[in-house]
C-alpha positions as CSV (number, residue, x, y, z in Angstrom):
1,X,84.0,129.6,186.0
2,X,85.7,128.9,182.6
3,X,87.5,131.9,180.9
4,X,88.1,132.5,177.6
5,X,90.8,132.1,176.0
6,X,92.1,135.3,174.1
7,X,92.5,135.0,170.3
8,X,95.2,137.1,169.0
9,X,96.1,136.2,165.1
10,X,98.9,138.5,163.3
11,X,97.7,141.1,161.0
12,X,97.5,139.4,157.5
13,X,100.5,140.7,155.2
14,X,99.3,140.6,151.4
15,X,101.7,142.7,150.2
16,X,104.1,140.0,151.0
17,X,102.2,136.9,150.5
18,X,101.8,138.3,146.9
19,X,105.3,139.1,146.7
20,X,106.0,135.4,147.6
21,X,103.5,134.5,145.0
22,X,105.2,137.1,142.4
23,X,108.4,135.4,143.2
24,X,107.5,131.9,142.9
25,X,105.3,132.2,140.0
26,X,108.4,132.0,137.2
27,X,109.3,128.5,138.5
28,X,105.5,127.4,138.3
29,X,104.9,128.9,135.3
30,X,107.6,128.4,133.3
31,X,106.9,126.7,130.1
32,X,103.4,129.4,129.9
33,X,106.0,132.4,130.2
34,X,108.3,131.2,127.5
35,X,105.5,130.7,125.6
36,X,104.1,134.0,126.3
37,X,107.1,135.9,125.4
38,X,107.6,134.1,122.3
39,X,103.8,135.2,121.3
40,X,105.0,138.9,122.7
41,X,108.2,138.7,120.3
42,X,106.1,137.4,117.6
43,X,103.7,140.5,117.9
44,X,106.7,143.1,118.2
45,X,108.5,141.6,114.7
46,X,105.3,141.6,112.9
47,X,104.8,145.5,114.3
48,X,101.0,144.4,115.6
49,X,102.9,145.7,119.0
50,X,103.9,149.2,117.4
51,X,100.1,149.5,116.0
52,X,98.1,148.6,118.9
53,X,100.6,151.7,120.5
54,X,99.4,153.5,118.1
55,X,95.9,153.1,117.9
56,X,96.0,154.0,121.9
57,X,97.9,157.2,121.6
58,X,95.1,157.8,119.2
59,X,92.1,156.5,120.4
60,X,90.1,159.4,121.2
61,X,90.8,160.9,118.3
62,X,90.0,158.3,116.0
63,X,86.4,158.0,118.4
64,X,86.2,161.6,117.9
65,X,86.3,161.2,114.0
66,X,84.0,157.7,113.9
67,X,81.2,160.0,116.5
68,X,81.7,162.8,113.7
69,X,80.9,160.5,110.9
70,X,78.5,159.4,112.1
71,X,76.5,162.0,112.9
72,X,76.0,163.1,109.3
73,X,72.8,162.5,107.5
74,X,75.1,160.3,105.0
75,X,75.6,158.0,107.7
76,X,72.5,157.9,109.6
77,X,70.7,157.4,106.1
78,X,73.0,154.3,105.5
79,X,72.1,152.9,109.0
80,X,68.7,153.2,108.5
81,X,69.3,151.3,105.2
82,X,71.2,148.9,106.0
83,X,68.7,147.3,108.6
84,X,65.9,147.6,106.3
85,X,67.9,145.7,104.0
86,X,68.8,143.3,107.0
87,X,64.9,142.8,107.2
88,X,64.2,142.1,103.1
89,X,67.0,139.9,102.8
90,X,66.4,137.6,106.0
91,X,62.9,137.6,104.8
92,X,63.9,135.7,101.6
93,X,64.0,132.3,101.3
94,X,68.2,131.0,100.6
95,X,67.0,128.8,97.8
96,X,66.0,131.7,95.7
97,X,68.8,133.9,96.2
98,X,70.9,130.5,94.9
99,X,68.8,130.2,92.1
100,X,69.5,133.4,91.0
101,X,72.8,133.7,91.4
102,X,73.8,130.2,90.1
103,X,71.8,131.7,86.6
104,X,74.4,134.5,86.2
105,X,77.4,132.6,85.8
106,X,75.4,129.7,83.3
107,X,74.0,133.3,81.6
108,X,77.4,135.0,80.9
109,X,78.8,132.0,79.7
110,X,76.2,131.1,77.3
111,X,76.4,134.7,75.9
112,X,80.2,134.7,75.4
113,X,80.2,131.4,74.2
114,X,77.9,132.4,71.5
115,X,79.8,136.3,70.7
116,X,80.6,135.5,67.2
117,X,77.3,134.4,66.5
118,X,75.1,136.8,65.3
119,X,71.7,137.9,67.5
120,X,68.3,138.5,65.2
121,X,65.3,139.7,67.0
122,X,63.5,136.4,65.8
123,X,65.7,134.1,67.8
124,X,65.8,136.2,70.9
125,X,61.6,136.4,70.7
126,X,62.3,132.3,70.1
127,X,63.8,132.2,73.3
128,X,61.2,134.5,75.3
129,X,58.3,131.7,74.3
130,X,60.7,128.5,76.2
131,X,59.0,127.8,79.6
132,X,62.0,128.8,81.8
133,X,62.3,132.5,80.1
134,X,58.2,133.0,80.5
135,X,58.5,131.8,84.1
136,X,61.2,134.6,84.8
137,X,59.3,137.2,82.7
138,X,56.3,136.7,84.7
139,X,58.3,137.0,87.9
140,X,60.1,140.0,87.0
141,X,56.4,141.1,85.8
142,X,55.5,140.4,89.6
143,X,58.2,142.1,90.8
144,X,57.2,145.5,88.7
145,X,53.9,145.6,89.8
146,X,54.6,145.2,93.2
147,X,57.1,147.5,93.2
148,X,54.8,150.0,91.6
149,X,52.2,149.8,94.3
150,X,54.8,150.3,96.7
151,X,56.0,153.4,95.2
152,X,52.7,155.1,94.6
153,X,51.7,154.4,98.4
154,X,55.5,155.6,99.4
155,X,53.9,158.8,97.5
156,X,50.9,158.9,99.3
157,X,52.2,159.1,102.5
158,X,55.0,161.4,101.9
159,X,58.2,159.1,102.8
């Protein structure tokens, strides 16, 4: 009858191996260390190093003071905001936004171009009637009413 033949391997050592590893590693990696302790000497003349030390030392505190903050009605009422206003303004369309804000530049300049001249109440009613100032007061005419029904059902339900 066969017999088997005993197995013994040496305990693994991976303290050493990694000590090996540790020891070979500046010859392998050479050109990544210099490059690594130029970035490091970079970051300790610019100071980044001395504020990162800083902001550890104090990093509970300054946790402490951003939980505080925020716990105040202030802040939870800005929150709250602030994602509503994420909802209105990715419900409007880009193009109107533009249109808008590529008026207020052409609008100021028209005005102060036209400082010296004087403004009668004739030639400002003159330029209500063109097509262009109708269109907007009948948008911002939309906007009032709509904003009005919105405010008198805000009342309604007590928010």
């Amino acid at each position: 009858m066969a017999r088997p033949i005993p197995l013994t391997m040496p305990p693994r050592d991976v303290h050493g191996e990694l000590h090996d590893e540790l020891h070979q590693a500046p010859d392998k990696h050479a050109e990544a260390l210099l490059a690594a302790y130029a970035v490091l000497q970079e970051l300790h003349d610019s100071g980044v190093l001395e504020i990162a030390r800083g902001a550890l030392a104090a990093s509970n505190d300054i946790i402490e003071k951003v939980v505080d903050e925020a716990r105040t009605p202030q802040a939870i009422r800005a929150i709250r905001n602030l994602l509503f206003w994420q909802q209105i303004l990715g419900s409007i369309e880009p193009r109107w936004f533009q249109a808008i804000f590529r008026a207020i530049p052409e609008g100021i300049a028209k005005a102060t171009a036209e400082k010296d001249k004087p403004v009668s109440l004739f030639g400002v009613l003159r330029q209500f009637t063109s097509k262009d100032s109708l269109r907007a007061l009948a948008a911002t005419a939309d906007f009032l009413e709509a904003f009005g029904r919105h405010l008198q059902s805000a009342e309604k339900s007590g928010e």
